[in-house]
Structures are given as structure tokens and as C-alpha cells.
N, C-alpha and C positions, 0 to 999 in steps of 0.2 A: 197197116203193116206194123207190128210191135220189133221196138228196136231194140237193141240190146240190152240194155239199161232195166226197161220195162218187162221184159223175158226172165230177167235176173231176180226183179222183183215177183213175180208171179211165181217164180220157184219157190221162192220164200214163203210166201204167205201159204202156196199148196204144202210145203212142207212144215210150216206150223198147224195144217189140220191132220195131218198124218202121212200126208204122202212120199214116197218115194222117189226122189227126183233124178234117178238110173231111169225109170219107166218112161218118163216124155223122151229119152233119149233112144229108148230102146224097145218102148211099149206098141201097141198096136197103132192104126190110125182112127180106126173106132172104138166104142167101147160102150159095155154097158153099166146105168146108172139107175139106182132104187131111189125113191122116196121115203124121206123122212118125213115130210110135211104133206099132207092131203092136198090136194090141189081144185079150184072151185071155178065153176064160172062166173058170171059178170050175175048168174041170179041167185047167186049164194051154195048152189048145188055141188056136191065134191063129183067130181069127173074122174079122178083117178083117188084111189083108195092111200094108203100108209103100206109100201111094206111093195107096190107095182116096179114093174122094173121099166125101164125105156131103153129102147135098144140100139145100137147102130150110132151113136154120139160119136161128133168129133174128138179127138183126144189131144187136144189144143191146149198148154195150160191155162191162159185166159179165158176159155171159153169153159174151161172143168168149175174156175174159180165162180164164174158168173151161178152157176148151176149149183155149186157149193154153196154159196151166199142164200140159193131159192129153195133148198134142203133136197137135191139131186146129190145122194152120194155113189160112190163106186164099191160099197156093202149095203146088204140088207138092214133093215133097223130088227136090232135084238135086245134083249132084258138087259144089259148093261153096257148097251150104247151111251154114249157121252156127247155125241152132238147136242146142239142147242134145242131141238124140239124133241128128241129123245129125250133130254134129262132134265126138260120142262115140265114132263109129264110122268105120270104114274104110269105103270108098267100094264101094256095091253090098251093103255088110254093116250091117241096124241092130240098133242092142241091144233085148233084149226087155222089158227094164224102165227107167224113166225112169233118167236120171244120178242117184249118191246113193240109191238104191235096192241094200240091202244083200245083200239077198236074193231072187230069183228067186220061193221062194216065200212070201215075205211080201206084206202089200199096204199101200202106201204112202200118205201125204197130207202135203200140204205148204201148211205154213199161210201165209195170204194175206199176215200182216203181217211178217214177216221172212225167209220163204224156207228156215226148217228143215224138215226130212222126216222125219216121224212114221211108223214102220212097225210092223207085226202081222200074225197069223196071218189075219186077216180084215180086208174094208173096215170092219166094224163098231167091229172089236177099235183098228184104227188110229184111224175116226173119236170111238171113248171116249178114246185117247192124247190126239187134237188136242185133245178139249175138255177137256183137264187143262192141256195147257200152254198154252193160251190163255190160261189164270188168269193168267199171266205177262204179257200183255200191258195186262189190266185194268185 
């Protein structure tokens, strides 16, 4: 359960990516989200393209922001998109792994309260990294 406090903050950070914060209030409870970033599976293969849409999403703001952080937005990617994998790359070309992502075949996570990119051989091996340096936040 997100408490108030927390609700407060995720308004925030959604509306420093552009969002409108009448819409969680007044918005649907689903909604659909495009890809900015390709998305791959565990044998390197893209499963969903740049540019697909996912449909039927909660419209939660902590759950938009998780998805925002993965490059799930709520527009399409266009020639002068400003997202971070849009404006990482040349126009008609996207990168295959998020900005800050050191390597292609590492898997990365990026922790909520300051914006650093924890990466590993695995989502697992990355998500044991996050919860070391989280201590750091403690």
C-alpha cells in the first residue's frame, strides 16, 4: 500500500517526465503504453519492436513510474522525442539497452532514489547489486 507521503512523491517525479497529475485523479484505470526501448529475452533476441504498444496497463502512478524508468511511455516514440532512449539515438535508429547501460550483455537496474545503474550478468545477479547499495541509502 503506498501512503501518502509516497503517492506525493510519485506525482512528482511523473510530473517531471511530463505528466499530468489531474489524469491519476481523473484518468482511466487502464491505459495504454508504447515502447521506447526494444525489449529482449534472456537469449538476446528483441520480442517486442521500438515503437509496440501494450495495452490494458494499470494506471497506478507507481506502477506508470516503474514502466517509465523501463522505457514504457504513454506516447509513441517520434523524431523529436526527448526521452532518454530516444535522444540517445539518431532518428529511425534506437539503442538496444537503456542509456548508462555499460554493456549489451549485462542486465541492468536502476535504483529509484538516486538514479544510479546497478548492472550484472543476470536480472538477479543486478537485482543482489541494488540491494547492497541501497544500504547506502538507509
Amino acid at each position: 500500500m503506498v501512503v501518502m507521503t509516497e503517492r506525493a512523491e510519485l506525482k512528482k517525479k511523473l510530473a517531471d517526465i511530463g505528466w499530468a497529475l489531474s489524469y491519476f485523479e481523473e484518468g482511466p484505470p487502464k491505459m495504454t503504453l508504447y515502447r521506447h526501448r526494444a525489449s529482449y529475452n534472456t537469449e538476446g533476441v528483441i520480442t517486442d519492436e521500438v515503437g509496440t504498444s501494450v495495452k490494458n496497463l494499470p494506471s497506478e502512478p507507481g506502477y506508470v513510474l516503474k514502466q517509465a524508468e523501463r522505457g514504457l511511455l504513454p506516447y509513441p516514440p517520434v523524431a523529436g522525442c526527448v526521452c532518454p532512449w530516444c535522444a540517445a539515438s539518431s532518428v529511425g535508429e534506437q539503442p538496444s539497452t537503456p542509456p548508462g547501460s555499460d554493456d549489451p550483455e549485462h542486465e541492468s537496474v536502476v535504483c529509484q532514489d538516486c538514479g544510479e545503474s546497478v548492472s550484472a550478468l543476470t536480472k538477479a545477479g543486478a537485482l543482489s547489486r541494488m540491494r547492497t547499495h541501497a544500504k547506502i541509502h538507509a
